[in-house]
C-alpha positions as CSV (number, residue, x, y, z in Angstrom):
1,X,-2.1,23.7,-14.3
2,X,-2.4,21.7,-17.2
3,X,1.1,21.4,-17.8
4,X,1.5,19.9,-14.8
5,X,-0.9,17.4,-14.9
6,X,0.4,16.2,-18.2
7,X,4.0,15.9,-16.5
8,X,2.4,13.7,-13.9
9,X,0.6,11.3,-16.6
10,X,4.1,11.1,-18.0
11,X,5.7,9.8,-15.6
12,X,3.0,8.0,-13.8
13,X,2.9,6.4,-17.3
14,X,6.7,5.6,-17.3
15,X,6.6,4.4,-13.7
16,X,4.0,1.7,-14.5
17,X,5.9,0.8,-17.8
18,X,9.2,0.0,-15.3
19,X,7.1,-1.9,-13.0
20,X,5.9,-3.7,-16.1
21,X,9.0,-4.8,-17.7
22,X,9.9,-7.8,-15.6
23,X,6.3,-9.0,-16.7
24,X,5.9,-8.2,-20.0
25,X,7.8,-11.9,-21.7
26,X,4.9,-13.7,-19.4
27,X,2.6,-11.6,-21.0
28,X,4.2,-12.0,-24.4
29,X,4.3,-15.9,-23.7
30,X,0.6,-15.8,-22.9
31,X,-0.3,-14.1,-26.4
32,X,1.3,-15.7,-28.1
33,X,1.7,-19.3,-26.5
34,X,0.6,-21.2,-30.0
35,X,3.0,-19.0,-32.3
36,X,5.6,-19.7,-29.9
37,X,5.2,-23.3,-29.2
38,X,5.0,-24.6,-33.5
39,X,8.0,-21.8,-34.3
40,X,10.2,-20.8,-31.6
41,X,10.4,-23.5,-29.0
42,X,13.9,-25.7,-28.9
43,X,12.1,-28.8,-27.6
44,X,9.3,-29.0,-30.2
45,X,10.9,-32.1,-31.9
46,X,10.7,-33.9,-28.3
47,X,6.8,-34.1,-27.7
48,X,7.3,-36.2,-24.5
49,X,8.8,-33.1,-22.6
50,X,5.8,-31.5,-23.2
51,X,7.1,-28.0,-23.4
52,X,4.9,-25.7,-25.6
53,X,7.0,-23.4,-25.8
54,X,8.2,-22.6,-21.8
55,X,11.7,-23.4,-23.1
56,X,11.7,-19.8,-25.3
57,X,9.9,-18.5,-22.2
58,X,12.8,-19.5,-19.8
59,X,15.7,-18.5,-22.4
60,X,13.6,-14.9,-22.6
61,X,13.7,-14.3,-18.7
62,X,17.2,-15.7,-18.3
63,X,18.0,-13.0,-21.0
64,X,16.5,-10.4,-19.5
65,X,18.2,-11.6,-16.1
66,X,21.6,-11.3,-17.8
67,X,21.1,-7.9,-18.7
68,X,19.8,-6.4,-15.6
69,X,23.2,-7.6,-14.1
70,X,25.2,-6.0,-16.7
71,X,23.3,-2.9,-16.5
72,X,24.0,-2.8,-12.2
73,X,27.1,-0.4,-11.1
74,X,29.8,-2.4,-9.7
75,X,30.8,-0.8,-6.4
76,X,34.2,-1.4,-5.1
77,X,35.4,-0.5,-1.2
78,X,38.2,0.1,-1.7
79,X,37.3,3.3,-3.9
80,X,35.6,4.9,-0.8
81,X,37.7,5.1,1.7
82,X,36.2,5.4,5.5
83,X,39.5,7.4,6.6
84,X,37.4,10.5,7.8
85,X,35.8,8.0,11.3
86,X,37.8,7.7,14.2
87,X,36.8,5.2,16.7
88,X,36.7,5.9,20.1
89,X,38.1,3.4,22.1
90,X,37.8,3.2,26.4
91,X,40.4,2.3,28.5
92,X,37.8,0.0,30.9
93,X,39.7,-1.5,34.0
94,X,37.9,-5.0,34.6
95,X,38.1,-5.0,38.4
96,X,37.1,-1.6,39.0
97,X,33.9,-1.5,36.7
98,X,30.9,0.6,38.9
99,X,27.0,0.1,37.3
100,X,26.3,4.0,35.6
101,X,23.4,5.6,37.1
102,X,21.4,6.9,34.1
103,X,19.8,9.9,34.2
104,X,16.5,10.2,32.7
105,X,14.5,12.7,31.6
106,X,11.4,11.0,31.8
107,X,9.0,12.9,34.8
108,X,7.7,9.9,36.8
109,X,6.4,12.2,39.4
110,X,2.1,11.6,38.0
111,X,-0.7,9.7,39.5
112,X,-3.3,7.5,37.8
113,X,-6.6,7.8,39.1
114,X,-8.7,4.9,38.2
115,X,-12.2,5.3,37.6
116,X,-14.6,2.2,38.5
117,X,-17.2,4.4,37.3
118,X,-18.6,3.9,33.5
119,X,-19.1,7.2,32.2
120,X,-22.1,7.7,29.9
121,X,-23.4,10.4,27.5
122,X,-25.2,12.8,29.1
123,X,-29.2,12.7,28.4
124,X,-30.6,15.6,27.1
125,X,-34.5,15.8,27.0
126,X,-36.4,18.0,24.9
């Protein structure tokens, strides 16, 4: 029992760390905004952009864009064929189409009996 519940901390603990990883340069930016803003940032020699350092956050998400895209299987059609379906095709005549009756299923054969009445709890008495 104890095995198991240590598998299930594992990968509840990997789950949340996938989840996480599209957040974590925010998080990273947010730490470590001042550190980022004197050294890393591009635009730090052009104080009237104001950047502090969202320059290196945006190169940082692009990045990590880039690299999800490389990492996605390319899937090409023609490399699964559909050969295995046949389509079923109906010879309709236009001038002698008829409405289809359709048969249900459904019984439609009940009856509803309203009730004006408000039913209440019955009273009991000690």
């Amino acid at each position: 029992m104890k095995l198991k519940s240590i598998w299930a901390g594992l990968f509840i603990f990997l789950y949340v760390l996938a989840m996480l990883r599209p957040v974590l340069p925010l998080f990273e930016y947010v730490v470590n905004q001042d550190y980022i803003a004197e050294f890393l940032c591009v635009n730090k020699d052009k104080s009237e952009l104001n950047c502090k350092g969202k320059c290196y956050l945006m190169k940082q998400l692009q990045e990590q864009e880039d690299e999800k895209r490389q990492n996605l299987p390319r899937i090409v059609m023609e490399e699964y064929p559909i050969g295995f379906i046949t389509l079923l095709r109906l010879n309709v005549d236009s001038e002698a189409t008829t409405p289809l009756k359709i048969e249900s299923a459904y019984i439609t054969n009940y009856q509803f009996l309203y009730l004006s009445d408000n039913l209440k709890p019955p009273i009991f008495t000690s």
